[in-house]
N, C-alpha and C positions, 0 to 999 in steps of 0.2 A: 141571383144566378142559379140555373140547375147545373148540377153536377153528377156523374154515372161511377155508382158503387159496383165495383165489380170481384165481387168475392168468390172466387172462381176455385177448381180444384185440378194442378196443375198434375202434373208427371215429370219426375227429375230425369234430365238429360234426353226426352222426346223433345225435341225445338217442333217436329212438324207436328205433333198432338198441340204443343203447347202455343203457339204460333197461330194455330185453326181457331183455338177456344178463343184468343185475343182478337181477331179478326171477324168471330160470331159478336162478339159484343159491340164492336163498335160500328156494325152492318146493324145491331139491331136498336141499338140506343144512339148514335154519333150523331147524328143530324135535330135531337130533341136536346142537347145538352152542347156546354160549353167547355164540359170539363168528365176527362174519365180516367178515376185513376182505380190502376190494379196493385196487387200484392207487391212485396219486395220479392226479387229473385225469378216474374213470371215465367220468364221468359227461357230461364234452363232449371226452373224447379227449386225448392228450398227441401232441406239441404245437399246444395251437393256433392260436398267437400272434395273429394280427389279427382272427382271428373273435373276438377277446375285447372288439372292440369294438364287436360285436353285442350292442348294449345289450335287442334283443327278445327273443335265443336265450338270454341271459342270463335274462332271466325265467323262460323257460320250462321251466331248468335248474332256477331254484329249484322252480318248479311239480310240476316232477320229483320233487325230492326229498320234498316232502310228500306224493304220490302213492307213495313206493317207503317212506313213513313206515307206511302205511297198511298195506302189503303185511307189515312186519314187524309191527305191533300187532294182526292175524289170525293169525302165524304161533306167536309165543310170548311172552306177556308178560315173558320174561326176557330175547329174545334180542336180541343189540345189534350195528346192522351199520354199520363205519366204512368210509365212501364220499367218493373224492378227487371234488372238487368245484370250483368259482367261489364264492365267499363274495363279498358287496356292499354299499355302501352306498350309492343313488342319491340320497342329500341333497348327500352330499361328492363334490369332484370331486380330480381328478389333473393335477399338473401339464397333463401332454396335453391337459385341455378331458373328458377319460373320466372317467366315474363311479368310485370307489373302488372296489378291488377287493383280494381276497384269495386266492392258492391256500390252497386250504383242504380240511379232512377233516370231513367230518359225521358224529356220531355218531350214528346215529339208535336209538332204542329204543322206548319210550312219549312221550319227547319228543325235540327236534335239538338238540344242543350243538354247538357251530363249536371246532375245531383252527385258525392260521393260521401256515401255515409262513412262518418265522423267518428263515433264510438261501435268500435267493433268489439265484439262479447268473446269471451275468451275464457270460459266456465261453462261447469256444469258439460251440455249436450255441444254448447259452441266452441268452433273451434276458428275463428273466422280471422285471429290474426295471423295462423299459420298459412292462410290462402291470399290476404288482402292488405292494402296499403288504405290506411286512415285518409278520408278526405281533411281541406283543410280550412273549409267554409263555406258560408251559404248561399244559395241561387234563389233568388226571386225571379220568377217567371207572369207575364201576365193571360187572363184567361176569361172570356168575359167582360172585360172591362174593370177585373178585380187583380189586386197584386197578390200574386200566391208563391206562400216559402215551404220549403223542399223539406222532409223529416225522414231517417228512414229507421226504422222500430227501436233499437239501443236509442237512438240520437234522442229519445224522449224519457228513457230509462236512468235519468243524469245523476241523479241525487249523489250518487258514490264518484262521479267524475269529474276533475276541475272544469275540463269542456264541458260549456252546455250549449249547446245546438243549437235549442228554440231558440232560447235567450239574444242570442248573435240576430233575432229579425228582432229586436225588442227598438228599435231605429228605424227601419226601413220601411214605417207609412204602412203594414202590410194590412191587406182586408183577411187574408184564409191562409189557416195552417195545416196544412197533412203531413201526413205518416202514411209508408206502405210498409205493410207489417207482416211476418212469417215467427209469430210467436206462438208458441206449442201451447196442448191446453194442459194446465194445473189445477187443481180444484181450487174453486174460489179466486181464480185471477183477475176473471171478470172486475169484479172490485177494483179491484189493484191496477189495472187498465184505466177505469172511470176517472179513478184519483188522478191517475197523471194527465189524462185529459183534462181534467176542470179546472188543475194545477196549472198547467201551460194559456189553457185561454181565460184565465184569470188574469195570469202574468200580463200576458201581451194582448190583452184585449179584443179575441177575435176568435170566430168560429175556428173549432178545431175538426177536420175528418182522420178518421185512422180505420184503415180499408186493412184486415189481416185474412191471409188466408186460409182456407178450408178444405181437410182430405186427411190420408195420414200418408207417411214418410216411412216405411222403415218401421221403429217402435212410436215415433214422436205422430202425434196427431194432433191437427192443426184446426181451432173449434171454430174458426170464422169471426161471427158476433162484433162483427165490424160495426162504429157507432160516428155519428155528428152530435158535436157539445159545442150549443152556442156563444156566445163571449158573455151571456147572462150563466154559464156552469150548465145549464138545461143540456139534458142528452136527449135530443130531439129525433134522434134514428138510433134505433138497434136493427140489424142486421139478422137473420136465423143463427140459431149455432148448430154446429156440425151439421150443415147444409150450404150447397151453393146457392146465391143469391145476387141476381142482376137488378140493379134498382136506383131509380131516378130522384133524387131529393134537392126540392126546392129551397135553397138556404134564407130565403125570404118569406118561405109561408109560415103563417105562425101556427104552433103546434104544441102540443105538452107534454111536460117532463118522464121519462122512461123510465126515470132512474130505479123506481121500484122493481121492474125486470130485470136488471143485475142483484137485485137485492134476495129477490125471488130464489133467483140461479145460485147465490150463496147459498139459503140455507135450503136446498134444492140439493143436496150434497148427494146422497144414490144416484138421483135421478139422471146430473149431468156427469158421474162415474159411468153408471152406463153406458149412454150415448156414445161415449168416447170409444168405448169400449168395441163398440157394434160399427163405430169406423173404420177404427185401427184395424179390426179383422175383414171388411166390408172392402175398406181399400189396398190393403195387403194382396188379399186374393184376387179383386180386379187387375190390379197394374200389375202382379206377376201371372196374369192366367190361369191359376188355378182355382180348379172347379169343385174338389172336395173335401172332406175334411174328415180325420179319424183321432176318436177318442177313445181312450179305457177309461171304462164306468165301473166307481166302485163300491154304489150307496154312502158314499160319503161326501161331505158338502163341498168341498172345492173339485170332486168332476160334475157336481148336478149344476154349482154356477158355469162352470166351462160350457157345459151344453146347453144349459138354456142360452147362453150370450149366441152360438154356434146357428142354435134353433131360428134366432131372430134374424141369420142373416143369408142362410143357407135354406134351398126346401129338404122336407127332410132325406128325399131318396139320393141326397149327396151329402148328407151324414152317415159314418160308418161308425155307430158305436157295437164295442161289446163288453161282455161282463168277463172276467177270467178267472173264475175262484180256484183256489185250493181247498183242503181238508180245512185250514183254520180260519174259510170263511164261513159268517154263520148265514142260517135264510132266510135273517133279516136283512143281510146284506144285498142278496138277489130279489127279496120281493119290494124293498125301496127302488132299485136298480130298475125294474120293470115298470112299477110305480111311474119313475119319472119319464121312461121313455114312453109310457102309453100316454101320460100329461102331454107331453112334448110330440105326440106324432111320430115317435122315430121308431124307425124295429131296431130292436136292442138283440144282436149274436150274443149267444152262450158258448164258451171255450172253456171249457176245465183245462186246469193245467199240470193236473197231478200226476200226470206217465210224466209228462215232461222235466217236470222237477225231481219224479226217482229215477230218472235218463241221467239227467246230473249227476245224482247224488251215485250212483252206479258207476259211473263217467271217473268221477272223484278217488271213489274206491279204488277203483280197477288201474288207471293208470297214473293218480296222482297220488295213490296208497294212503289218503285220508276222508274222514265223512266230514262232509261240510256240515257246519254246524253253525250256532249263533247269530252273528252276522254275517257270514258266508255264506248261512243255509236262507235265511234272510234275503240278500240281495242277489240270491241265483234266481229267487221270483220273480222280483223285482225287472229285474235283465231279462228275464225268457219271455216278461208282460213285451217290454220293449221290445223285443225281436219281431214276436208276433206284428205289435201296429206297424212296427216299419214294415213289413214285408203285406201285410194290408196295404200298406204306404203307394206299396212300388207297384202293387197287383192293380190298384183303381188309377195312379198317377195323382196322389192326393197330399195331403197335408196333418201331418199327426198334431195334436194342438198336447200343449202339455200344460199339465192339473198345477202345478206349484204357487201357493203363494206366496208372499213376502215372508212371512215369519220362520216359514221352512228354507227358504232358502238364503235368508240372513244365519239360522242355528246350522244352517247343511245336513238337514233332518229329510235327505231325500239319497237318492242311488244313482252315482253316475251310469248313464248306459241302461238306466232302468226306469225309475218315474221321473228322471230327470231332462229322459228323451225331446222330441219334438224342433217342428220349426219354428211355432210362434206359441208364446204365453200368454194369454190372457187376461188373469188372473193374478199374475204376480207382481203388482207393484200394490196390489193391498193384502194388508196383514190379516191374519185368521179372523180378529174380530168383527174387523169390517167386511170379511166374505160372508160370516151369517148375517150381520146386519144386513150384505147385500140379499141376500136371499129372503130375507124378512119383508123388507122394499119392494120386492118384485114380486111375494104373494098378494100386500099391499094394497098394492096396484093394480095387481089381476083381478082383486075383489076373489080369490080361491086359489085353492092352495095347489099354485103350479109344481114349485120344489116341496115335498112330500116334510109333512111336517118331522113326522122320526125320523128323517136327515137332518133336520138342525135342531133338533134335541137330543139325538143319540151322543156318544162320548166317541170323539175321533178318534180312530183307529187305522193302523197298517193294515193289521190280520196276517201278519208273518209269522204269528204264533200262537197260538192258545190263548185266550184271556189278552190278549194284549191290548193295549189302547197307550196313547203318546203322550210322553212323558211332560208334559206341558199343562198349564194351568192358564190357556191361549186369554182367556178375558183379565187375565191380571197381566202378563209377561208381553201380549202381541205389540201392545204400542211401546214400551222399554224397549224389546228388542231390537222394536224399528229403529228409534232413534241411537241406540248403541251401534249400527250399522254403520252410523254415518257420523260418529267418532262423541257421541254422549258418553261418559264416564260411568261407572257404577256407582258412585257415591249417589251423583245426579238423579239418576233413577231410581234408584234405590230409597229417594228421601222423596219423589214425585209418585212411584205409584206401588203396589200393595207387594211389593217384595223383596226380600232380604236382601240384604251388602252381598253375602255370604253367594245368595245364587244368582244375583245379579255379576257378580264376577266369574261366574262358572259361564253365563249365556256369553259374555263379553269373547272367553278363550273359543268357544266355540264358534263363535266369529269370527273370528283373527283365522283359527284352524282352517275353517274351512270357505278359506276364500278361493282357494281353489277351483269350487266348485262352482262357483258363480261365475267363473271365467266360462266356462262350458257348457253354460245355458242357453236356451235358446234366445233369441231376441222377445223383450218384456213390453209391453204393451203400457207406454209411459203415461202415468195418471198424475202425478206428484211432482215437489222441484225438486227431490231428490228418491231417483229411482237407482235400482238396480241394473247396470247395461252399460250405456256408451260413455255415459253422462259420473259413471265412477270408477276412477282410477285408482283404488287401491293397492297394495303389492301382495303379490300371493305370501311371500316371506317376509316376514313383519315382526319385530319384539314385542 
């Protein structure tokens, strides 16, 4: 049997974008194939959490599907196309006061059968029991002349759940097992995907497809790498990642094992952090229409990775970088700064901001009857930098990106209102260490030294003051801090990597402190299973 992968990159809550893209696919594969199955959720977008209580758009999703019913019963009376959907019932209601609701998979052929997936996620980034009613078993449908059983992305996830999904077709004769999947990317999941596939057609003896989607969402980005693992474990299709891909696979032809291209892509670790990366922002700006982007450059390595990622996805006369020194910046700082941006193609503005900051401090005087000083005098910088890019912001109709990454804003080593600005972060779901390595990676690779090598050898520095440089020992602390973020103990780290009880419980308060701050950030450009953003619900007041 051929079957049509369709790893497509949707728009949450567009039914007529997303409706079109489903309708090019099966205009241009549907008559060579028996079978074509898309993403979970095609059809109004993954994720779409509150639009789901759009009881109107919910209709007209259904309206949808009997329209794209239509398309397939012109196209070939045999051919059958399973589309991730809303399934409903508007007699019965939900808790909530919401009409019932199902994630669900349409089969659609001469008539629609309903899939409703089983194990809904309910962690981390998901939040899929607060919108959806658990299905309560399985649909074999036939297609091709093959019996094909229904999976939708948890429902293969089971290990931790007494339901198991697959398992419920381990009886029913069946030839093919799919999954339509909308699982975000994490470094190294790939694997972790494979497994469960060779897992399940181990079990039940038969090809497995698992079709996930490709784009980004918001912060969550969606890496595609959709695979077929024959009932020998052989993964005899991979898919691109982070790219769309329409693609016809013969589950009869014989072919050889792939597996080593997951293998690749683990220890491949930069290479598919960045991709993600050049998505997340690629598809950000696409699906909200904006066209530019503004950043402060400050010779220092987490804004020269921000612009290089920037660089790769924008041309550069819709990059708005500039430099904005004070007295306590040095001209090392500006001739790096220049450095990257003649690397990079971009013209880099020069802003002093020294009247500005004795406008303050004058300001201070005169009507608040004190000189700011310390951190005061500190973060009036910090805020006047911010002022500037927003109102750059508003002058082009653009997008400020902010520099932060993980380990500054787990310690809250950064200035509300100031370099803590921006609409999207980049950068911030990896920790100090891993942004030189990331910069390391991408000289690398360019075979010359894009990012300017005295940016990742100098000693990271504010420049809020004379001699200053940050109080951190980032290649011993970054990866403790990370994981103290997200509730490691100090004893823990402390006994795992090169630093004291003593100051591993001073990074821990500073954590607790300043969770604040993290409520207040921008949206983070999710790399990891555990990021900074939607996906962590800390309490700002906490013992």
């Amino acid at each position: 049997m051929k079957i049509g992968i369709a790893q497509i990159n949707t728009r949450v809550g567009d039914l007529a974008y997303n409706k079109q893209k489903i309708i090019d696919v099966i205009q241009r594969i549907g008559k060579e194939v028996s079978l074509i199955i898309f993403p979970e959720m095609t059809t109004l977008g993954y994720p779409p959490n509150d639009l789901l209580d759009n009881e109107t758009q919910l209709r007209q999703q259904k309206e949808m599907i009997y329209e794209i019913r239509d398309i397939v019963r012109s196209t070939s009376k045999d051919l059958k196309v399973v589309l991730g959907c809303v399934d409903y019932n508007d007699a019965e209601k939900m808790p909530s006061g919401y009409m019932k609701k199902h994630n669900a998979a349409a089969v659609i052929g001469q008539d629609i059968q309903m899939y409703h997936k089983q194990l809904l996620p309910n962690y981390d980034v998901f939040f899929e029991n607060r919108y959806f009613e658990a299905g309560k078993g399985p649909l074999v449908f036939t297609a091709g002349g093959q019996k094909v059983g229904v999976t939708i992305c948890e429902d293969i996830w089971d290990d931790l759940y007494e339901t198991k999904p697959a398992q419920q077709y381990a009886n029913k004769d069946l030839d093919l097992l799919i999954n339509l999947s909308a699982s975000p990317f994490a470094q190294g999941k790939q694997q972790k995907r494979l497994g469960l596939l060779k897992k399940h057609a181990r079990n039940l003896q038969v090809p497995v497809v698992y079709v996930n989607q490709v784009g980004a969402q918001d912060e969550l980005v969606f890496d595609g790498a959709s695979m077929v693992v024959d009932k020998e474990c052989n993964l005899n299709y991979l898919a691109k990642s982070f790219e769309e891909e329409v693609a016809i696979v013969d589950l009869e032809a014989e072919t050889y094992d792939k597996s080593g291209y997951v293998h690749f892509e683990h220890q491949e670790k930069y290479g598919s952090l960045l991709e993600a990366m050049k998505l997340g922002l690629r598809d950000y700006l696409a699906k909200t229409g904006i066209k530019e982007l503004v950043i402060g450059v400050s010779g220092g390595i987490d804004s020269a990775l921000s612009l290089y990622v920037m660089s790769q996805v924008l041309e550069p006369d819709h990059i708005h970088a500039i430099y904005m020194p004070t007295k306590h910046n040095s001209d090392l700082s500006f001739q790096l700064s220049q450095q990257l941006a003649d690397n990079l193609g971009i013209q880099l503005q020069i802003g002093p901001i020294d009247e500005l900051v004795q406008g303050f401090s004058s300001f201070s005087r005169e009507h608040l009857h004190k000189e700011p000083q310390g951190i005061a005098y500190e973060n009036a910088q910090a805020r006047i930098r911010g002022l500037i890019l927003m109102n750059i912001a508003n002058d082009v109709g653009g997008l400020v990106i902010n520099n932060s990454n993980k380990t500054e804003l787990d310690l809250g080593y950064g200035t509300l209102y100031g370099d803590l600005i921006g609409g999207l972060g980049l950068i911030g779901d990896l920790n100090k260490k891993e942004v030189y390595a990331m910069a390391k990676y991408i000289n690398g690779k360019s075979h010359k030294e894009v990012i300017p090598q005295g940016i990742i050898t100098r000693k990271a520095s504010a420049e809020l003051q004379d001699g200053q440089v940050d109080p951190f020992d980032y290649e011993s602390v970054s990866e403790a801090v990370e994981e103290m973020g997200f509730g490691a103990t100090p004893e823990a780290v402390s006994s795992k990597y090169p630093i004291s009880l003593e100051d591993a419980q001073k990074y821990q308060r500073m954590i607790k402190r300043n969770e604040f701050k993290k409520k207040q950030t921008p949206p983070i450009i999710k790399l990891k299973e555990r990021s900074i953003g939607i996906g962590r619900l800390m309490p700002i007041v906490q013992g």
